[in-house]
CHARMM-style PDB file with segment names, atoms N, HN, CA, C and O in Angstrom:
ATOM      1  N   UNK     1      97.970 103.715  78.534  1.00  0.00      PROA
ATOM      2  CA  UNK     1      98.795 103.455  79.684  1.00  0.00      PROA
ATOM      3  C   UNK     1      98.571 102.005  80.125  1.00  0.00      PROA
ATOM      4  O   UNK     1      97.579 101.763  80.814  1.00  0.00      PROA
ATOM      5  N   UNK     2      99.403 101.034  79.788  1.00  0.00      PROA
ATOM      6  HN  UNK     2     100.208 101.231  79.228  1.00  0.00      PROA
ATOM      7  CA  UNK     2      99.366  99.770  80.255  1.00  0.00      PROA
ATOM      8  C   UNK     2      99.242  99.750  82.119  1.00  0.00      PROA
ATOM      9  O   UNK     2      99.944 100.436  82.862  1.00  0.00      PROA
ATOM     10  N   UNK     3      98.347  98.941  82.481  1.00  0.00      PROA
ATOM     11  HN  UNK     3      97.777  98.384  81.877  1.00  0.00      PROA
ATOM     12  CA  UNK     3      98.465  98.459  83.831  1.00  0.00      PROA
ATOM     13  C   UNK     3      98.615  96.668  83.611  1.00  0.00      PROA
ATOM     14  O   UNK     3      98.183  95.916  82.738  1.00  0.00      PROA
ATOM     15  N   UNK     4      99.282  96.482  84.615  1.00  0.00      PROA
ATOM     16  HN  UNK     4      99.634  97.093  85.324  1.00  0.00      PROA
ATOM     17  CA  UNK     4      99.413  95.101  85.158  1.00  0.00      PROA
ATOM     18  C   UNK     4      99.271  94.887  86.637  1.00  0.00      PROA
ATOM     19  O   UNK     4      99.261  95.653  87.601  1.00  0.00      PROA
ATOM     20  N   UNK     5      99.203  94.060  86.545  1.00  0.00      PROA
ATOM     21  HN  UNK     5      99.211  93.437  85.762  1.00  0.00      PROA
ATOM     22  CA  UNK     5      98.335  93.335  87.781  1.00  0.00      PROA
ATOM     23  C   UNK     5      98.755  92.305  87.881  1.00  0.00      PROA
ATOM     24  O   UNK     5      98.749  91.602  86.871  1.00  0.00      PROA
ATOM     25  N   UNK     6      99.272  91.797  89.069  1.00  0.00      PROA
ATOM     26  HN  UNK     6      99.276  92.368  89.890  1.00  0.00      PROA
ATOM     27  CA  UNK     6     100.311  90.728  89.965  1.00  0.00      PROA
ATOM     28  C   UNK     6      99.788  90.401  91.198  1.00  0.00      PROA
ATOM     29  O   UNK     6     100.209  91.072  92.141  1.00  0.00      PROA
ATOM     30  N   UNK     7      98.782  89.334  91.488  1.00  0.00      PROA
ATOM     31  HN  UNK     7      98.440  88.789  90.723  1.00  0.00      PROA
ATOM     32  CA  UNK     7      98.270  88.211  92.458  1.00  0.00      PROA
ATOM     33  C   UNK     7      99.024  87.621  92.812  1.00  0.00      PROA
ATOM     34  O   UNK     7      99.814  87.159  91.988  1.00  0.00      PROA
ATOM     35  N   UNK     8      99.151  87.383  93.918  1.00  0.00      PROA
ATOM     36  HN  UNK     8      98.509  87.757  94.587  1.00  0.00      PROA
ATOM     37  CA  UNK     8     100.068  86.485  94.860  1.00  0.00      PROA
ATOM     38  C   UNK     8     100.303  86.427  96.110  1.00  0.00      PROA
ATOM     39  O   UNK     8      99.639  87.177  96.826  1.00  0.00      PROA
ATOM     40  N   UNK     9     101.228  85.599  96.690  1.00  0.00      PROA
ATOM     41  HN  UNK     9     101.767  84.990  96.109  1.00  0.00      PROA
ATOM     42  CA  UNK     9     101.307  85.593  98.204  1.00  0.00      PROA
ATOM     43  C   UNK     9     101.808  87.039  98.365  1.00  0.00      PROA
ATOM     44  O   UNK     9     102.225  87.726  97.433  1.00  0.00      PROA
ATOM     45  N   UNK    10     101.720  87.431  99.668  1.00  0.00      PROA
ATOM     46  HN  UNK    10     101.382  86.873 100.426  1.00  0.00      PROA
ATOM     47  CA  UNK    10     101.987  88.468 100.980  1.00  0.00      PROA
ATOM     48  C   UNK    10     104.051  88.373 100.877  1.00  0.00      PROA
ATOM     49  O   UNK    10     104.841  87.527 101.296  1.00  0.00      PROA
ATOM     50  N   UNK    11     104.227  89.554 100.193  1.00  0.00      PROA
ATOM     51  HN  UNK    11     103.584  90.241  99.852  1.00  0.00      PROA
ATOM     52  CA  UNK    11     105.861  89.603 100.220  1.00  0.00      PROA
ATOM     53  C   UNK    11     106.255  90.499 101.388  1.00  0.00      PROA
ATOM     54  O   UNK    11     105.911  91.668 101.562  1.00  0.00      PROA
ATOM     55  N   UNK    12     106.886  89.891 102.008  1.00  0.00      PROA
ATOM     56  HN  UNK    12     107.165  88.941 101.866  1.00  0.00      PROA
ATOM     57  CA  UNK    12     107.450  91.146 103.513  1.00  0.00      PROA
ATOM     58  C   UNK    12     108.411  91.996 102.985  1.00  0.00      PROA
ATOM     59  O   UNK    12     108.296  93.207 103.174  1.00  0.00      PROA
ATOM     60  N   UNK    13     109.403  91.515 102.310  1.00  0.00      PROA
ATOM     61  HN  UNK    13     109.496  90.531 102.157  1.00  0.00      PROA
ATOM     62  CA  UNK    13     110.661  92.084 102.160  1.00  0.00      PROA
ATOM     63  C   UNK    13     110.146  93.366 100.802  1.00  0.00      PROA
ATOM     64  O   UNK    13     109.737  93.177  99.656  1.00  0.00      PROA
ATOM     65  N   UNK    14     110.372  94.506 101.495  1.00  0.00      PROA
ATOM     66  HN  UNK    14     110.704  94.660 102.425  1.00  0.00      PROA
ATOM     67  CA  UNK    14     109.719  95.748 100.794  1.00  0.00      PROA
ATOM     68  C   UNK    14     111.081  96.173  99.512  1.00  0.00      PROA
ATOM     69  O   UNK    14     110.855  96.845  98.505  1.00  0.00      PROA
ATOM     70  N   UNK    15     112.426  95.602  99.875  1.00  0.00      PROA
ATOM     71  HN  UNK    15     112.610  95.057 100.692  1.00  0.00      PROA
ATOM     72  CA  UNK    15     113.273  95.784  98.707  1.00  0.00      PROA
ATOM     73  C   UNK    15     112.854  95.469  97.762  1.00  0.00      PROA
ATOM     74  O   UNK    15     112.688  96.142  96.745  1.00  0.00      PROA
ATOM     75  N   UNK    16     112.477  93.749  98.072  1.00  0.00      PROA
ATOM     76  HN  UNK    16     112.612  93.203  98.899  1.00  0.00      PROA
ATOM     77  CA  UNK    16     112.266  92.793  96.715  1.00  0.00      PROA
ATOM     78  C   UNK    16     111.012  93.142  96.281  1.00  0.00      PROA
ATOM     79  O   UNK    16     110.787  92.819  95.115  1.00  0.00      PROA
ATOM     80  N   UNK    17     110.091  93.726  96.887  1.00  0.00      PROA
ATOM     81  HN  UNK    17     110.274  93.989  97.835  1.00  0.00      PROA
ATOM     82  CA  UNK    17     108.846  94.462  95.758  1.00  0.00      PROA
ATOM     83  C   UNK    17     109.138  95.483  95.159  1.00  0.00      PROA
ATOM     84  O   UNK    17     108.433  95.857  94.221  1.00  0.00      PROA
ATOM     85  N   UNK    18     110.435  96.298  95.621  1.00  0.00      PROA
ATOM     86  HN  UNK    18     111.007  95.994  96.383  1.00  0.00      PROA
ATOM     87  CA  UNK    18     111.079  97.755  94.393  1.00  0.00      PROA
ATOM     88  C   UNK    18     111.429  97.023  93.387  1.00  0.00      PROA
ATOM     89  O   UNK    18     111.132  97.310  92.227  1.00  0.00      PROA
ATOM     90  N   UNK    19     112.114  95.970  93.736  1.00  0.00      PROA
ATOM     91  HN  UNK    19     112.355  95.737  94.678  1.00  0.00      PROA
ATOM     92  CA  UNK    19     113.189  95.298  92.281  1.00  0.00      PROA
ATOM     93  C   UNK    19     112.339  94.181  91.630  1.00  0.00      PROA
ATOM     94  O   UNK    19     112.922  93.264  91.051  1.00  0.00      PROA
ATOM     95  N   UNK    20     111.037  94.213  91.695  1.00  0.00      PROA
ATOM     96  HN  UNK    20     110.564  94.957  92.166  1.00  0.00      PROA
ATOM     97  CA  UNK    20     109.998  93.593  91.672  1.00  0.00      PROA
ATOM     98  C   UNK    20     109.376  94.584  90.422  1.00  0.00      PROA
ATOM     99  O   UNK    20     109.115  94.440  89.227  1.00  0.00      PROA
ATOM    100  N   UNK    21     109.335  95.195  90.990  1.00  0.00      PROA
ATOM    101  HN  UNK    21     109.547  95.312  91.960  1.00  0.00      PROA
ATOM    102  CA  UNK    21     108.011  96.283  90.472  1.00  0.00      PROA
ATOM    103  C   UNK    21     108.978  97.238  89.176  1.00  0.00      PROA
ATOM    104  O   UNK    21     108.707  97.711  88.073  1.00  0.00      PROA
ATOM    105  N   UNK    22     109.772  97.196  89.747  1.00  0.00      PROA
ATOM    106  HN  UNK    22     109.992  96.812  90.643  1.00  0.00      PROA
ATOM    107  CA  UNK    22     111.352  98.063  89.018  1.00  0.00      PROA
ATOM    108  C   UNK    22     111.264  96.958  87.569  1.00  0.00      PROA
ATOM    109  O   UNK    22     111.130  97.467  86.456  1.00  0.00      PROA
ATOM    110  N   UNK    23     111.323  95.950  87.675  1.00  0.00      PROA
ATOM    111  HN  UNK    23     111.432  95.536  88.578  1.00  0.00      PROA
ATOM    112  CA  UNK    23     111.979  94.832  86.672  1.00  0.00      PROA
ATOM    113  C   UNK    23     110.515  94.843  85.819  1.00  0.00      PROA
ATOM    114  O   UNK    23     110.523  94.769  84.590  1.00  0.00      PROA
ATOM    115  N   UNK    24     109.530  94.921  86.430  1.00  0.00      PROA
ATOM    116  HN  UNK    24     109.524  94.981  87.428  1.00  0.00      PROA
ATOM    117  CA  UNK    24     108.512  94.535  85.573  1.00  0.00      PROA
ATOM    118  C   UNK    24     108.124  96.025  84.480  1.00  0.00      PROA
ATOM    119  O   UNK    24     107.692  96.091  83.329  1.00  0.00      PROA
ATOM    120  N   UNK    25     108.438  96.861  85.274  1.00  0.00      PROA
ATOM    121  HN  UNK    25     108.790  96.807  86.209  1.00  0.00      PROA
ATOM    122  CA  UNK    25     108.410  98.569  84.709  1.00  0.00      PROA
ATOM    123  C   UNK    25     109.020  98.273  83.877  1.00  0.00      PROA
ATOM    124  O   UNK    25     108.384  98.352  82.826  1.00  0.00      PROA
ATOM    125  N   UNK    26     110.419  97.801  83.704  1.00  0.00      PROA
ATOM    126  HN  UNK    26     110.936  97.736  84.558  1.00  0.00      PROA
ATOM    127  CA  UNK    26     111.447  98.599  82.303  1.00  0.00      PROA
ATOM    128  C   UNK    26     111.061  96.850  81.238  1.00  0.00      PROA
ATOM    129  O   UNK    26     111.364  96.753  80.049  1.00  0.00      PROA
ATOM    130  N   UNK    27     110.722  96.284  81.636  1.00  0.00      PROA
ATOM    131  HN  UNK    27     110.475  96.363  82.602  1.00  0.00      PROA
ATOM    132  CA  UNK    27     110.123  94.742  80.797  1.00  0.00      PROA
ATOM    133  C   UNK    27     109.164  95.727  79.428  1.00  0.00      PROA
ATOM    134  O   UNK    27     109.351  95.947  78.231  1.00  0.00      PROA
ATOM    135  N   UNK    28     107.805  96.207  80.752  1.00  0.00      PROA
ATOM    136  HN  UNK    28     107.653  96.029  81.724  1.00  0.00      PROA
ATOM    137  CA  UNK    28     107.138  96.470  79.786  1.00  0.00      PROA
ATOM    138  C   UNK    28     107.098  97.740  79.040  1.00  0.00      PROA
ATOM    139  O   UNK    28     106.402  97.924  78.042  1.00  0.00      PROA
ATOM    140  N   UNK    29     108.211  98.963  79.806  1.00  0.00      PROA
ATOM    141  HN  UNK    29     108.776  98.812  80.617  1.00  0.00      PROA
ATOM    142  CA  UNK    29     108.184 100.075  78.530  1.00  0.00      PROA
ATOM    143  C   UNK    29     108.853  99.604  77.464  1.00  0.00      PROA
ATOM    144  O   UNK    29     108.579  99.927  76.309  1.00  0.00      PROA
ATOM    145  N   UNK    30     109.660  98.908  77.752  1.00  0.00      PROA
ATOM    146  HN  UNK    30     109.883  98.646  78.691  1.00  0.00      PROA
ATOM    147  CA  UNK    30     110.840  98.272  76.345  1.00  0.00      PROA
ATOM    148  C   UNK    30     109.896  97.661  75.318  1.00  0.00      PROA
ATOM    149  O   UNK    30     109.852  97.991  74.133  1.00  0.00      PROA
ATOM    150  N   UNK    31     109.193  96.792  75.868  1.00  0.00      PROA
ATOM    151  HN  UNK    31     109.229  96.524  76.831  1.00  0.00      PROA
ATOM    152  CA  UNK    31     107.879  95.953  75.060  1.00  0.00      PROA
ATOM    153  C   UNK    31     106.995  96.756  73.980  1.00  0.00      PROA
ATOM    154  O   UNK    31     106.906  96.459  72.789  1.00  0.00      PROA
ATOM    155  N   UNK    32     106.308  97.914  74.678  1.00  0.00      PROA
ATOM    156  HN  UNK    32     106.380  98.156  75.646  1.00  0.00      PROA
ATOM    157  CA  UNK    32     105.374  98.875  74.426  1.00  0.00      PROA
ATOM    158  C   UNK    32     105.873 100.264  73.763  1.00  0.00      PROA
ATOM    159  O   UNK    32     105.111 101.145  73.366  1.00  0.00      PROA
ATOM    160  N   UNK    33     107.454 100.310  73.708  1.00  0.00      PROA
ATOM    161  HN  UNK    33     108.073  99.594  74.031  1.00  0.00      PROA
ATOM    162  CA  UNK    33     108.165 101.611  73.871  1.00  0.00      PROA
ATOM    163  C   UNK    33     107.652 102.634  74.259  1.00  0.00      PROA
ATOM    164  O   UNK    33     107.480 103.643  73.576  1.00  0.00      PROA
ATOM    165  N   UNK    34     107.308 102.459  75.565  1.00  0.00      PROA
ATOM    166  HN  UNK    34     107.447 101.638  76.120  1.00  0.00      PROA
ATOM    167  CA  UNK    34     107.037 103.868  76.131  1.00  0.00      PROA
ATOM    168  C   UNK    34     107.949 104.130  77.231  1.00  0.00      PROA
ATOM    169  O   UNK    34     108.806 103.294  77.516  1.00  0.00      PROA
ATOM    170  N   UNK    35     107.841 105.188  77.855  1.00  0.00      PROA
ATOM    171  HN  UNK    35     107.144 105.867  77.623  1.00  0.00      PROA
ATOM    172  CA  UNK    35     107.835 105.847  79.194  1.00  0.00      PROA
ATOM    173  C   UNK    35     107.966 105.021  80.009  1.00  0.00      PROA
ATOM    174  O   UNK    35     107.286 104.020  79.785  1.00  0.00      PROA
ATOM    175  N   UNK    36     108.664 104.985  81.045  1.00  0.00      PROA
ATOM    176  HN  UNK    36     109.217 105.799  81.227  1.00  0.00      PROA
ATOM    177  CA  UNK    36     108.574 103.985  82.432  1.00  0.00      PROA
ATOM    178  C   UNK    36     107.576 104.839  82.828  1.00  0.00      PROA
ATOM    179  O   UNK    36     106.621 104.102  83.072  1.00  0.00      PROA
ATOM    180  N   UNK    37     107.257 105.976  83.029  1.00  0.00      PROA
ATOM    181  HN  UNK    37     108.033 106.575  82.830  1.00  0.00      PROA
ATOM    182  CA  UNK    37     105.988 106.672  83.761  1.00  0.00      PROA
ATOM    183  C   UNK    37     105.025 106.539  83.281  1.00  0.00      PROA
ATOM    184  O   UNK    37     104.039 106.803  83.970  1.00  0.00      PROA
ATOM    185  N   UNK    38     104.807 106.048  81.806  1.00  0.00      PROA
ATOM    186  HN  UNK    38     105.608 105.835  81.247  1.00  0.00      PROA
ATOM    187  CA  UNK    38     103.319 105.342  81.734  1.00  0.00      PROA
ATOM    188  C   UNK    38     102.784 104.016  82.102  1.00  0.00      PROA
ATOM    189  O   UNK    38     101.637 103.687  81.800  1.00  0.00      PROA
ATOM    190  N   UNK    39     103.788 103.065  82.906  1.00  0.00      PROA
ATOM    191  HN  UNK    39     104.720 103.332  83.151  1.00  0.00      PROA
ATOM    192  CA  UNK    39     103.261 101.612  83.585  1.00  0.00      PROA
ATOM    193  C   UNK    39     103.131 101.828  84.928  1.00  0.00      PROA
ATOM    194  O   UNK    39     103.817 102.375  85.791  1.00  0.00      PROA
ATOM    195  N   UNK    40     102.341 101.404  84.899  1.00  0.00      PROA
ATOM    196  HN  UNK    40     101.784 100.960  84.197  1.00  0.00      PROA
ATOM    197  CA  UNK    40     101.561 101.012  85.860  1.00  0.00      PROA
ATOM    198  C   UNK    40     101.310  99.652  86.424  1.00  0.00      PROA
ATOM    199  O   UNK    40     100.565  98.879  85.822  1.00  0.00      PROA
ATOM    200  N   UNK    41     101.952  99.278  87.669  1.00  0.00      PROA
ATOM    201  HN  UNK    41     102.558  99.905  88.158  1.00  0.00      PROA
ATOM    202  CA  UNK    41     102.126  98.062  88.072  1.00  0.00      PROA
ATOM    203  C   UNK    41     101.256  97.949  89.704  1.00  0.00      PROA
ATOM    204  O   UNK    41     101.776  98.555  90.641  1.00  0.00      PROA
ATOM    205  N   UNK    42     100.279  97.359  89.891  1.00  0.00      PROA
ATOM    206  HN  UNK    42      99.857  96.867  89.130  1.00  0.00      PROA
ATOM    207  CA  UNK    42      99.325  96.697  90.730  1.00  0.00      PROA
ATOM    208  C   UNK    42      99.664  95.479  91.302  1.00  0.00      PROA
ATOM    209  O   UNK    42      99.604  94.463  90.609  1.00  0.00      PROA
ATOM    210  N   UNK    43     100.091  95.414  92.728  1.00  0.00      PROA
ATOM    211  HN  UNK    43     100.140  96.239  93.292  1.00  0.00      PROA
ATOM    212  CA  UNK    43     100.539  94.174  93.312  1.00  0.00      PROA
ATOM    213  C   UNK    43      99.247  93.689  94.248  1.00  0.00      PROA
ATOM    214  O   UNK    43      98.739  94.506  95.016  1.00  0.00      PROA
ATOM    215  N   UNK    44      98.926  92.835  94.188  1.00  0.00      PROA
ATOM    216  HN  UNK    44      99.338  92.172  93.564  1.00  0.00      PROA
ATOM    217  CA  UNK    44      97.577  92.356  95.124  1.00  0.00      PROA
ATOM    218  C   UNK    44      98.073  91.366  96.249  1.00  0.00      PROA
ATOM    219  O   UNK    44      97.692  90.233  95.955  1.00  0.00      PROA
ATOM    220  N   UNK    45      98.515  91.376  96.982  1.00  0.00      PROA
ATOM    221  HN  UNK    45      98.825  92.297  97.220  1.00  0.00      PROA
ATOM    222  CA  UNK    45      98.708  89.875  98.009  1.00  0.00      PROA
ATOM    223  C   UNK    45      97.645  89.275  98.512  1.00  0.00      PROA
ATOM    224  O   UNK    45      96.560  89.853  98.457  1.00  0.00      PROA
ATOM    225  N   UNK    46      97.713  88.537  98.850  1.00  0.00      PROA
ATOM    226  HN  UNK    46      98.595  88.067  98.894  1.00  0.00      PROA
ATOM    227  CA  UNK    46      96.425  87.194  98.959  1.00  0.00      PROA
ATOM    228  C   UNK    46      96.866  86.661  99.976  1.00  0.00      PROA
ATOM    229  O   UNK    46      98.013  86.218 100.051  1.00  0.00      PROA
ATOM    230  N   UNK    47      96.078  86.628 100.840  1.00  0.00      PROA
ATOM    231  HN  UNK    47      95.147  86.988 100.778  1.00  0.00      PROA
ATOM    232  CA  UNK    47      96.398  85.237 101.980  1.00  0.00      PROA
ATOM    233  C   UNK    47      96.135  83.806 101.701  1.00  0.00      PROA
ATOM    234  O   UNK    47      95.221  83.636 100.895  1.00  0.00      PROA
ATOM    235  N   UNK    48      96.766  82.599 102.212  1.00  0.00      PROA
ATOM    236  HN  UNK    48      97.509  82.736 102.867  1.00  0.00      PROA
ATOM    237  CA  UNK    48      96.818  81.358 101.188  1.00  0.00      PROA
ATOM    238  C   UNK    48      94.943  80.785 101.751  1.00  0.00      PROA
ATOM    239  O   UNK    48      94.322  79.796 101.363  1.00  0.00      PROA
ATOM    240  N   UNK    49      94.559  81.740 102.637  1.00  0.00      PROA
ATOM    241  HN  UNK    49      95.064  82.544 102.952  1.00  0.00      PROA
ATOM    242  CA  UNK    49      93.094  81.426 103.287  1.00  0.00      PROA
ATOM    243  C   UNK    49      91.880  82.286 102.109  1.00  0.00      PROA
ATOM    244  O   UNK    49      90.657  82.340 102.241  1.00  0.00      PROA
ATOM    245  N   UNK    50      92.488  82.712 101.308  1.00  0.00      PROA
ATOM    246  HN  UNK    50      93.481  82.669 101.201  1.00  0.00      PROA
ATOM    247  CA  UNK    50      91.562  83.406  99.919  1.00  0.00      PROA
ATOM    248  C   UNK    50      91.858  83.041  98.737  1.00  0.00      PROA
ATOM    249  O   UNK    50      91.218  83.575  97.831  1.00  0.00      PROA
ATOM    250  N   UNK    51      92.781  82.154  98.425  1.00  0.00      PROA
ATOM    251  HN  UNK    51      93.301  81.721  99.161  1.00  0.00      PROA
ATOM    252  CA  UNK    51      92.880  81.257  97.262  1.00  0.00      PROA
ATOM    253  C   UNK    51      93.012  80.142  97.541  1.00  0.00      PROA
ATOM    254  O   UNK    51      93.633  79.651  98.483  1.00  0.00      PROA
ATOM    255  N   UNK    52      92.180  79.453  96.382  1.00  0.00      PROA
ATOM    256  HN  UNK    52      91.676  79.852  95.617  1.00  0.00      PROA
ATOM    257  CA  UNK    52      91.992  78.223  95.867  1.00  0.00      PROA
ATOM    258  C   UNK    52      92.567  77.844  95.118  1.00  0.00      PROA
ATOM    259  O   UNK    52      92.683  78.606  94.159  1.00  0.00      PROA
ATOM    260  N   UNK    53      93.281  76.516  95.014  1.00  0.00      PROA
ATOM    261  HN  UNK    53      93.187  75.897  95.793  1.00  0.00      PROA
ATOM    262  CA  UNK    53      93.823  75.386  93.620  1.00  0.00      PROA
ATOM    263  C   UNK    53      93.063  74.508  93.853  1.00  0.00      PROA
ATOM    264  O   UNK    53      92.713  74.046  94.939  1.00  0.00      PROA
ATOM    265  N   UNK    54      92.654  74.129  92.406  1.00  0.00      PROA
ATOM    266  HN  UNK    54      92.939  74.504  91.524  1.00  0.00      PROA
ATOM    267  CA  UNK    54      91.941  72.945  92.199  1.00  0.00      PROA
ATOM    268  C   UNK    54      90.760  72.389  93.164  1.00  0.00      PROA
ATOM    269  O   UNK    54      90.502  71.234  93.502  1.00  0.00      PROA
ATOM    270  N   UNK    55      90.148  73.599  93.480  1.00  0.00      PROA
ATOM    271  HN  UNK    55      90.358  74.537  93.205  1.00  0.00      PROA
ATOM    272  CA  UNK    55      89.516  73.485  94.550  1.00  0.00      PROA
ATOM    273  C   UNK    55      89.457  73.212  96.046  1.00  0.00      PROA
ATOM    274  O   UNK    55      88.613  72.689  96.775  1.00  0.00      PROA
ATOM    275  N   UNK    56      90.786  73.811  96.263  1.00  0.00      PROA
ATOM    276  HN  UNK    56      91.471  74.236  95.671  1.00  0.00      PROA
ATOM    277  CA  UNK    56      91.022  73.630  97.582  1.00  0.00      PROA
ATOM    278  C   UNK    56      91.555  74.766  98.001  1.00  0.00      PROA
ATOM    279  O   UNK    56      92.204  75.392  97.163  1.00  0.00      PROA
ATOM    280  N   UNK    57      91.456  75.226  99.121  1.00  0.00      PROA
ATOM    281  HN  UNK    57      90.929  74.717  99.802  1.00  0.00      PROA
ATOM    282  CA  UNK    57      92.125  76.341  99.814  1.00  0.00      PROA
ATOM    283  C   UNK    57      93.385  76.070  99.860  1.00  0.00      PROA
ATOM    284  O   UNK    57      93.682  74.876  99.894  1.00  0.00      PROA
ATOM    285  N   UNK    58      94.675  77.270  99.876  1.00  0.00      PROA
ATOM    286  HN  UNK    58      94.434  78.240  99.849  1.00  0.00      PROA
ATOM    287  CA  UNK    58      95.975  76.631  99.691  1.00  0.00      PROA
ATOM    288  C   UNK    58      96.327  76.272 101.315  1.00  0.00      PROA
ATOM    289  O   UNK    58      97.151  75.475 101.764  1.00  0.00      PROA
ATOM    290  N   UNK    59      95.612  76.953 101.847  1.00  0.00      PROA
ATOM    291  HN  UNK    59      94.942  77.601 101.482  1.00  0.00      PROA
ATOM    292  CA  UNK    59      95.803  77.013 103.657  1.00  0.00      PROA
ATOM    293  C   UNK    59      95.509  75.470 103.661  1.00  0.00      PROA
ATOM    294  O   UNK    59      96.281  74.791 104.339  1.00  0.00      PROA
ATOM    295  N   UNK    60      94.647  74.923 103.095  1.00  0.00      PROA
ATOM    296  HN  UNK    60      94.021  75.475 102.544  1.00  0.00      PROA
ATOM    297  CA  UNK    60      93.974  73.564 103.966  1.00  0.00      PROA
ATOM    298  C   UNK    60      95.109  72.137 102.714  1.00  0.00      PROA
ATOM    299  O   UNK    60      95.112  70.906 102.740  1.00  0.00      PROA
ATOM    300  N   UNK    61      95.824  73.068 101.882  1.00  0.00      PROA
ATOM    301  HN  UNK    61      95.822  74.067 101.861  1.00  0.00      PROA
ATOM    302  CA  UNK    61      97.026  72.035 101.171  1.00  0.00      PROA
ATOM    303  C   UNK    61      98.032  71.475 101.893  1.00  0.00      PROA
ATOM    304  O   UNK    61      98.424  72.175 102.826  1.00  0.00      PROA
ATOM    305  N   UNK    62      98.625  70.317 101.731  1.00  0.00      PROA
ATOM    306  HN  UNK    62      98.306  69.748 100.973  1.00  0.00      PROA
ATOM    307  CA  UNK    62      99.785  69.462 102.614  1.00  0.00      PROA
ATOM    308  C   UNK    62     101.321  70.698 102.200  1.00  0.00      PROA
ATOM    309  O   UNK    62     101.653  71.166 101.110  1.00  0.00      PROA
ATOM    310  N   UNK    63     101.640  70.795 102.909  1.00  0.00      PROA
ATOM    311  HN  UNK    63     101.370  70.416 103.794  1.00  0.00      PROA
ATOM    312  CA  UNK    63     103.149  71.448 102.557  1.00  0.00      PROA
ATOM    313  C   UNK    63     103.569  71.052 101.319  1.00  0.00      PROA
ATOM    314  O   UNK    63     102.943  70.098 100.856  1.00  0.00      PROA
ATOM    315  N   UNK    64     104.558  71.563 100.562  1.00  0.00      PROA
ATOM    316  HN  UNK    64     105.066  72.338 100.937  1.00  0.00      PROA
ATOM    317  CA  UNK    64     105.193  71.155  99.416  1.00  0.00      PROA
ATOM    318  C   UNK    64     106.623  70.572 100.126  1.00  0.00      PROA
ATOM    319  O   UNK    64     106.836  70.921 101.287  1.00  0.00      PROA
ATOM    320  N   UNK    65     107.508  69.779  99.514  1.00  0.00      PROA
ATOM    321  HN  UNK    65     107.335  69.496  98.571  1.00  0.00      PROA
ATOM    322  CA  UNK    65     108.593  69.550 100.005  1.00  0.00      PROA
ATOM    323  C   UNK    65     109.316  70.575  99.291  1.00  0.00      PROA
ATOM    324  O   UNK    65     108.736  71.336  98.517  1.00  0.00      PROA
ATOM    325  N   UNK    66     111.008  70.650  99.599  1.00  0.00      PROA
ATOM    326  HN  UNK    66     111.479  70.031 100.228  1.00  0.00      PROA
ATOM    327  CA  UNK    66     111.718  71.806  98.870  1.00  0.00      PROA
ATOM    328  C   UNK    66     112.490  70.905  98.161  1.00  0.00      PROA
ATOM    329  O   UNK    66     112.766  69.770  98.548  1.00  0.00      PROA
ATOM    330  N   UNK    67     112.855  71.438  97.073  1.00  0.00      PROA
ATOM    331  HN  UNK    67     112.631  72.361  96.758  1.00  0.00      PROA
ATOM    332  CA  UNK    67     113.858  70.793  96.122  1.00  0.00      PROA
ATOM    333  C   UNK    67     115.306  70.395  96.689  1.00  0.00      PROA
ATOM    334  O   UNK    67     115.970  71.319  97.159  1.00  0.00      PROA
ATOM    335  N   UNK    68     115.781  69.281  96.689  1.00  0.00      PROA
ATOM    336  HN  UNK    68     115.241  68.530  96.307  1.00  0.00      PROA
ATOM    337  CA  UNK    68     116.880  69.041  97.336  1.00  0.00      PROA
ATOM    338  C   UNK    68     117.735  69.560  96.059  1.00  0.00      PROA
ATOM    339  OT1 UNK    68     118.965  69.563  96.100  1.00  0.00      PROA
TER     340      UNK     68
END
């Protein structure tokens, strides 16, 4: 039974973790040919105050700009 495991920021919007979790399910039975009921998908959220880049907390990082 494959598990995966997905680190990342804190998602509010509880749709986009079905179609989240949904997309990554039929990815990997297709992959593995199994069962959608044998994946197993693990979402972890993180506050940006518990991860680090490059040695820095992401909390204590300058903003990113957005892509114009």
């Amino acid at each position: 039974m494959p598990i995966i495991r997905v680190d990342g920021p804190k998602v509010t919007d509880l749709n986009k973790k079905r179609e989240f979790v949904e997309t990554v399910t039929d990815a990997a039975a297709s992959l593995y040919a199994l069962p959608k009921q044998a994946i197993v998908v693990l979402l972890q959220e993180n506050s940006p105050d518990n991860v680090g880049v490059g040695g820095q907390l992401i909390i204590d990082r300058p903003p990113e700009k957005e892509a114009e």
